[in-house]
N, C-alpha and C positions, 0 to 999 in steps of 0.2 A: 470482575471489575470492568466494567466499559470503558469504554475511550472519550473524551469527549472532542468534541468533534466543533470548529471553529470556524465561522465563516473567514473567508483570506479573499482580499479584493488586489487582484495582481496588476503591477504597473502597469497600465496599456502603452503608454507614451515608447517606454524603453523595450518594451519584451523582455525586463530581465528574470532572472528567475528568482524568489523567496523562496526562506528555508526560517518555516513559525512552527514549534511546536512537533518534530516532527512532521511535518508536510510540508511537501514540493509542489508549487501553483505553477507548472506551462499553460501559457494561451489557455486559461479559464479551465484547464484539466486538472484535477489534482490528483497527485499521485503521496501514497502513503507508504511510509517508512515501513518493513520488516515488522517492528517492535507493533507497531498501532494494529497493521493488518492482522497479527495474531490476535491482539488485545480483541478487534472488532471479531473473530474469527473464534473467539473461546479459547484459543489452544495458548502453546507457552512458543516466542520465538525460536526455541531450538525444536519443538515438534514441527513449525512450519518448514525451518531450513530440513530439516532430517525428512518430510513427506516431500520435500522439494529432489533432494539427492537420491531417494529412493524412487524416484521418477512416479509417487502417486500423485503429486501436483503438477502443472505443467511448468517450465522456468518462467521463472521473475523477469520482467523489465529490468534492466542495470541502468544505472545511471552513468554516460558516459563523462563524465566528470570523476568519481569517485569510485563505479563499479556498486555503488549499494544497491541491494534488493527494492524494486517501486512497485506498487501497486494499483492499480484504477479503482474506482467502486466496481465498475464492471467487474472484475478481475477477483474480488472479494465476495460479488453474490458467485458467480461461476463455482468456486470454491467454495462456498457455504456449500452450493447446491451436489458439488461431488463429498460433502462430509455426510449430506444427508438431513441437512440446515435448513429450513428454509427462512428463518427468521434473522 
């Protein structure tokens, strides 16, 4: 099942942060919730946190608000590319 994946246009006025959908828009970056990055990633979110504790992923971004796991796109090919993904 793929993710899909939604354009988010973030306030500029205020810098504040939205939360659509699973996804975190900072200043024009978005960052993706645990749940989507697996989705996007093929795997099941407890394979990603369990490859994350097992030290074969590198640690997540946290969010200092909450502590949840964030993601970049960067962050998502990186990790395709150490599953052996290229797609």
């Amino acid at each position: 099942m793929k993710a899909e994946l939604k354009k988010v246009r973030p306030e500029s006025s205020t810098g504040l942060n939205m939360l659509l959908n699973n996804e975190v828009v900072y200043m024009k970056e978005r960052y993706y919730s645990a749940e989507i990055a697996a989705q996007l990633l093929g795997i099941s979110k407890q394979t990603l946190i369990r490859y994350e504790n097992k030290r074969l992923f590198p640690a997540a971004r946290r969010n200092a608000l909450n502590g949840w796991r964030e993601y970049t796109e960067d962050d998502i090919k990186k990790l395709r590319a150490l599953m052996g993904r290229t797609r």
